[in-house]
PQR file with spaces between the fields and no chain letter, atoms N, CA, C, O and H, PARSE charges and radii, in Angstrom:
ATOM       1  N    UNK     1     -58.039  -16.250 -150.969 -0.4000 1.5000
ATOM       2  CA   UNK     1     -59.032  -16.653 -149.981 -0.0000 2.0000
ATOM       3  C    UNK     1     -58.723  -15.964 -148.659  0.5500 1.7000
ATOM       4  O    UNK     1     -57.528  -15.852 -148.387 -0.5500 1.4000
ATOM       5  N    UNK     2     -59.633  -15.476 -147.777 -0.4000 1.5000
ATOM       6  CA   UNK     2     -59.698  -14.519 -146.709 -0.0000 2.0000
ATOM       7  C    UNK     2     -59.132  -15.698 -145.538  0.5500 1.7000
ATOM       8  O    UNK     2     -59.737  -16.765 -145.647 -0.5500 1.4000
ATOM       9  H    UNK     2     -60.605  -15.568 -147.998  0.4000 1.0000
ATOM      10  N    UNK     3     -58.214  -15.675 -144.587 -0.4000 1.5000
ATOM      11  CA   UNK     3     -58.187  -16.692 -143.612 -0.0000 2.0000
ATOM      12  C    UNK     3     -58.812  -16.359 -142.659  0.5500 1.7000
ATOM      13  O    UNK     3     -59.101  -17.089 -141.710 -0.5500 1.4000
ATOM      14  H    UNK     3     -57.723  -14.808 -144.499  0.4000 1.0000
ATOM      15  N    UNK     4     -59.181  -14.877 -142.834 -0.4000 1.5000
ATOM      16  CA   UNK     4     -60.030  -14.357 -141.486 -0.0000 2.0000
ATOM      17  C    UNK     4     -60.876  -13.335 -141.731  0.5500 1.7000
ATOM      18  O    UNK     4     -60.214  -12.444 -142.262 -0.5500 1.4000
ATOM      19  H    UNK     4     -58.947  -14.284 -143.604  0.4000 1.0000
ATOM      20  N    UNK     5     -61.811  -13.066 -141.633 -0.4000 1.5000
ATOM      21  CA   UNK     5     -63.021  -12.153 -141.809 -0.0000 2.0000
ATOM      22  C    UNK     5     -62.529  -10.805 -140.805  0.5500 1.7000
ATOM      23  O    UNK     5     -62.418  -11.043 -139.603 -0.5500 1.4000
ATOM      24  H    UNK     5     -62.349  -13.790 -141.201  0.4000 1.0000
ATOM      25  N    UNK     6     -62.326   -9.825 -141.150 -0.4000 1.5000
ATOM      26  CA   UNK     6     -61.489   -8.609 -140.997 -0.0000 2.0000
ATOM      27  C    UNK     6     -62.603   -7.051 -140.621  0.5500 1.7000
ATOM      28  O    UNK     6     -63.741   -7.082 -141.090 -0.5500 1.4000
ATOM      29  H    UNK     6     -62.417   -9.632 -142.127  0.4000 1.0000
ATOM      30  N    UNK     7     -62.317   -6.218 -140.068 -0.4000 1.5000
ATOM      31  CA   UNK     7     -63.289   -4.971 -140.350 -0.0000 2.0000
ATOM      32  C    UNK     7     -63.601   -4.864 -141.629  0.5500 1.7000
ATOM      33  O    UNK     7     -64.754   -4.740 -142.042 -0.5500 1.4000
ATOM      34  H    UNK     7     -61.393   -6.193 -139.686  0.4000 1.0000
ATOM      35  N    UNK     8     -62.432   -4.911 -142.435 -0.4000 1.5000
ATOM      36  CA   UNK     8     -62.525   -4.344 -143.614 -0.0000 2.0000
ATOM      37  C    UNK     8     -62.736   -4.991 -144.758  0.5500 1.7000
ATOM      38  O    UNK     8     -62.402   -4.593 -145.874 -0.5500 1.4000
ATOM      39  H    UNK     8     -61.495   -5.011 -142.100  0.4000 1.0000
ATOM      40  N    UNK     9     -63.534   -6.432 -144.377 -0.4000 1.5000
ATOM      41  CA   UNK     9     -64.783   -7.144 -145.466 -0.0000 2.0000
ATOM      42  C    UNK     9     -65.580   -6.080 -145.482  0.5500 1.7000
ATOM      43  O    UNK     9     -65.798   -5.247 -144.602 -0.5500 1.4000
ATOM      44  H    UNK     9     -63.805   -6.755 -143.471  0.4000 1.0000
ATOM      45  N    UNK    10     -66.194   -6.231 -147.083 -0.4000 1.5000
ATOM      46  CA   UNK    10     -67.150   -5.664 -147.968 -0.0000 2.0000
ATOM      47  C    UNK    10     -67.921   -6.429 -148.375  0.5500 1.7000
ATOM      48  O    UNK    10     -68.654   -6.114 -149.312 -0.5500 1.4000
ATOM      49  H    UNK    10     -66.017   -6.907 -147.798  0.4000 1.0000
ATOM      50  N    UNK    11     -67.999   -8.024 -147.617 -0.4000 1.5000
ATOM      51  CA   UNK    11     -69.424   -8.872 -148.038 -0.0000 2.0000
ATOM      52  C    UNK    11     -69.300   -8.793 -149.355  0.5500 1.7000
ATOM      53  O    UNK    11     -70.347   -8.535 -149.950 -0.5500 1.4000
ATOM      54  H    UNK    11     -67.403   -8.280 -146.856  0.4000 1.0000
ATOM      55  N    UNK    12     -68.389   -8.928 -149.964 -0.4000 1.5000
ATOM      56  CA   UNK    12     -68.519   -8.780 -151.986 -0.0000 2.0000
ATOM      57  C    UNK    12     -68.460  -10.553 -152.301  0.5500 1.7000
ATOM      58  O    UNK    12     -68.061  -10.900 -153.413 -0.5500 1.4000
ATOM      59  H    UNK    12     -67.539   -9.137 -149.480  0.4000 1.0000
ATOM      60  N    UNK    13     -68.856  -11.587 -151.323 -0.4000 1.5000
ATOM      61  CA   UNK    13     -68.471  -13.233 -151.290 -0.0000 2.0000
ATOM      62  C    UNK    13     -67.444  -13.568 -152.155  0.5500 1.7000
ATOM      63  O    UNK    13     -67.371  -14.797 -152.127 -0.5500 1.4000
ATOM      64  H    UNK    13     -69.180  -11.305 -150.420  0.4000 1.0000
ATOM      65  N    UNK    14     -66.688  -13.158 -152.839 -0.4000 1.5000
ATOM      66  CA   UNK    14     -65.466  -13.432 -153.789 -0.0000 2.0000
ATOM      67  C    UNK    14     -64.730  -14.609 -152.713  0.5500 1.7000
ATOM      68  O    UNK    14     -63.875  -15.354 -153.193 -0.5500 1.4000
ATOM      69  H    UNK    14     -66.748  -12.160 -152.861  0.4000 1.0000
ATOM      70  N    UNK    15     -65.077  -14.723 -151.361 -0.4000 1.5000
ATOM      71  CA   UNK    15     -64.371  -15.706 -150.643 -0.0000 2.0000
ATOM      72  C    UNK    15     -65.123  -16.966 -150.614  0.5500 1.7000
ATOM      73  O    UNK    15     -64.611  -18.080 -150.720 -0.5500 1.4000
ATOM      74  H    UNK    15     -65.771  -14.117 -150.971  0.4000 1.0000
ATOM      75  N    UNK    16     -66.536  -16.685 -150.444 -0.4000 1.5000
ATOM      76  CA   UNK    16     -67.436  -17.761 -150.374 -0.0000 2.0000
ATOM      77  C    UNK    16     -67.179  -19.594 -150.995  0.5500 1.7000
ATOM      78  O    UNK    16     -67.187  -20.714 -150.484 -0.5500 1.4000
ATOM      79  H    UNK    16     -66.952  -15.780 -150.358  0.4000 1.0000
ATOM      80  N    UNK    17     -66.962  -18.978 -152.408 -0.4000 1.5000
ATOM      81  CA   UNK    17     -66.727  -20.465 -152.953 -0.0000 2.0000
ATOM      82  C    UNK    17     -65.482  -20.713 -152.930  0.5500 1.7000
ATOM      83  O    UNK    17     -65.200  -21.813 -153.406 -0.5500 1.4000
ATOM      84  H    UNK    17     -66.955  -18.068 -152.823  0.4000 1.0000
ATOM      85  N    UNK    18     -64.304  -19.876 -152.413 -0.4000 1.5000
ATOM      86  CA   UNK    18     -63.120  -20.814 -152.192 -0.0000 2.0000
ATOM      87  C    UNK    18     -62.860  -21.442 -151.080  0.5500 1.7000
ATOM      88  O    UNK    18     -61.901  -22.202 -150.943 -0.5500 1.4000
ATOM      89  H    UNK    18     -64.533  -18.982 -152.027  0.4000 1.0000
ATOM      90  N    UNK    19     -64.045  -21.058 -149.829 -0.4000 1.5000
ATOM      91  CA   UNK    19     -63.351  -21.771 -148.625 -0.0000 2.0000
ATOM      92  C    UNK    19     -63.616  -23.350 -148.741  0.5500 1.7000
ATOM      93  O    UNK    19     -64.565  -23.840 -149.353 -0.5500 1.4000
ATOM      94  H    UNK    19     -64.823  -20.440 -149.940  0.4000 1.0000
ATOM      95  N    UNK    20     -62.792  -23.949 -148.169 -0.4000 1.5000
ATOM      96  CA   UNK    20     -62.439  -25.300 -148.403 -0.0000 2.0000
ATOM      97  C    UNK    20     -63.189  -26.243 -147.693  0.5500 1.7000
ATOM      98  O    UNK    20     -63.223  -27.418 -148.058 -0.5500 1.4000
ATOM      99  H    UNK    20     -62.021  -23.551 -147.671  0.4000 1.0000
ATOM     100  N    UNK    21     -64.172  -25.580 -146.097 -0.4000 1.5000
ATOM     101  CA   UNK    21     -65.318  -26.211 -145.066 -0.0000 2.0000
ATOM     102  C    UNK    21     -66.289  -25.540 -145.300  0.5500 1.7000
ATOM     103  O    UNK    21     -67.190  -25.563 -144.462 -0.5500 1.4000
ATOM     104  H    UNK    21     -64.144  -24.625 -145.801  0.4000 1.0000
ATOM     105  N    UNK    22     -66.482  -24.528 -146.778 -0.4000 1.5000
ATOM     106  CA   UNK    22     -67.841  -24.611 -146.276 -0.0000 2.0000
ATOM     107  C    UNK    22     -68.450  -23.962 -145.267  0.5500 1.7000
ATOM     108  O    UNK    22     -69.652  -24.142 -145.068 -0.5500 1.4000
ATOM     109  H    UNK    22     -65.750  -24.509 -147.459  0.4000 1.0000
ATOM     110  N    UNK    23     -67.609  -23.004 -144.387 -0.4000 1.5000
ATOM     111  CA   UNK    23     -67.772  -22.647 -143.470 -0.0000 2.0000
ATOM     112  C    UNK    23     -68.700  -21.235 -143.656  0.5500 1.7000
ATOM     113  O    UNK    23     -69.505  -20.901 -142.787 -0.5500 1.4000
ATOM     114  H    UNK    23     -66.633  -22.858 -144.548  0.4000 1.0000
ATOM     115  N    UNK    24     -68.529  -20.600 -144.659 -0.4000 1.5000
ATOM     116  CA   UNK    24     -68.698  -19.090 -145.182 -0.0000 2.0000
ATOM     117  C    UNK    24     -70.778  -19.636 -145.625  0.5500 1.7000
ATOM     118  O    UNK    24     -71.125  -20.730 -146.069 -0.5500 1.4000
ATOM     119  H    UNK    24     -67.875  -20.872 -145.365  0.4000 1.0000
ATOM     120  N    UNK    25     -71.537  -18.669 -145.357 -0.4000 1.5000
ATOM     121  CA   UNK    25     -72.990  -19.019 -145.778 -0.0000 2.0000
ATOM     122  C    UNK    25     -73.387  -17.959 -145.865  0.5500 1.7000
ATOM     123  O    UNK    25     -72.843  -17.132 -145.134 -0.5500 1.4000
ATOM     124  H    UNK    25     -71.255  -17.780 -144.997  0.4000 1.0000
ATOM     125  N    UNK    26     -74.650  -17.420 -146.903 -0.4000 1.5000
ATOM     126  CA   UNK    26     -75.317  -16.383 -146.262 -0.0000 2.0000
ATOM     127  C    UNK    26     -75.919  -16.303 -145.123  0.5500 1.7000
ATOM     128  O    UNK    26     -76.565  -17.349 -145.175 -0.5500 1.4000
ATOM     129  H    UNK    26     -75.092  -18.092 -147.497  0.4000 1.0000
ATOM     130  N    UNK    27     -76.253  -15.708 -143.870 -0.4000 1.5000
ATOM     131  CA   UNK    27     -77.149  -15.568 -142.775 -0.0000 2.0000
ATOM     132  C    UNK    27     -78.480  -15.220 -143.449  0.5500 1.7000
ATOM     133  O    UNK    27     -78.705  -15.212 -144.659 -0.5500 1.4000
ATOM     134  H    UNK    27     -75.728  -14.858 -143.827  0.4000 1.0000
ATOM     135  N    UNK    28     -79.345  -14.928 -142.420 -0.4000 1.5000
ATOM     136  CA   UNK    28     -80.402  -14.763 -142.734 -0.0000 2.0000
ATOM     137  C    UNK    28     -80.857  -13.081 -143.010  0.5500 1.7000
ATOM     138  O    UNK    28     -80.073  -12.435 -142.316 -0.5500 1.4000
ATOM     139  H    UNK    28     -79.163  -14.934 -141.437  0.4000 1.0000
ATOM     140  N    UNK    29     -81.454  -12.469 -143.471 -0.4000 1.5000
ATOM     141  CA   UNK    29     -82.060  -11.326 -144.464 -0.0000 2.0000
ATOM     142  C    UNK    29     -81.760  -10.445 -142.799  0.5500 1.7000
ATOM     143  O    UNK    29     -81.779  -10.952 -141.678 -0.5500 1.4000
ATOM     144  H    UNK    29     -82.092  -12.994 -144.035  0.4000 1.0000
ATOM     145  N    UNK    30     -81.555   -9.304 -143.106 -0.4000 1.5000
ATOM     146  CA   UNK    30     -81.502   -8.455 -142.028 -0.0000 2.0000
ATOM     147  C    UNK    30     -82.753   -7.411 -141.832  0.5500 1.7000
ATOM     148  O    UNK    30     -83.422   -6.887 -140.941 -0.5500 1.4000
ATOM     149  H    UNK    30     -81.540   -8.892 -144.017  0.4000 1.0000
ATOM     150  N    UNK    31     -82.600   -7.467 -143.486 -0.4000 1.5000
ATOM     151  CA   UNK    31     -84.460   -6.340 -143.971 -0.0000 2.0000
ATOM     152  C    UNK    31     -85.370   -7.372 -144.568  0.5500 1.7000
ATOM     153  O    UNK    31     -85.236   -8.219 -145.452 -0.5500 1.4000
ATOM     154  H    UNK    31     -82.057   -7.892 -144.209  0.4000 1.0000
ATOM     155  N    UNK    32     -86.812   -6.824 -143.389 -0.4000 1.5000
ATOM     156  CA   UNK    32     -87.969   -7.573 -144.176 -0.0000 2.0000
ATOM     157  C    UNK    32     -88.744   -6.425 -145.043  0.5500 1.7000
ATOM     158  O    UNK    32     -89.699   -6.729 -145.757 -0.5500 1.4000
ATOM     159  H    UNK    32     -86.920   -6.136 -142.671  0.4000 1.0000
């Protein structure tokens, strides 16, 4: 699990479902 979101995230969510609050979400669409 990532403790900190880094330059060198690749958005691949492999962290998503382990954080423990829930804290991690998709944002909203960047392309319409």
């Amino acid at each position: 699990m990532a403790l900190m979101i880094t330059d060198e995230c690749i958005n691949c969510d492999v962290c998503e479902p382990e954080c423990p609050n829930d804290a991690i979400s998709m944002g909203e669409a960047i392309y319409e």
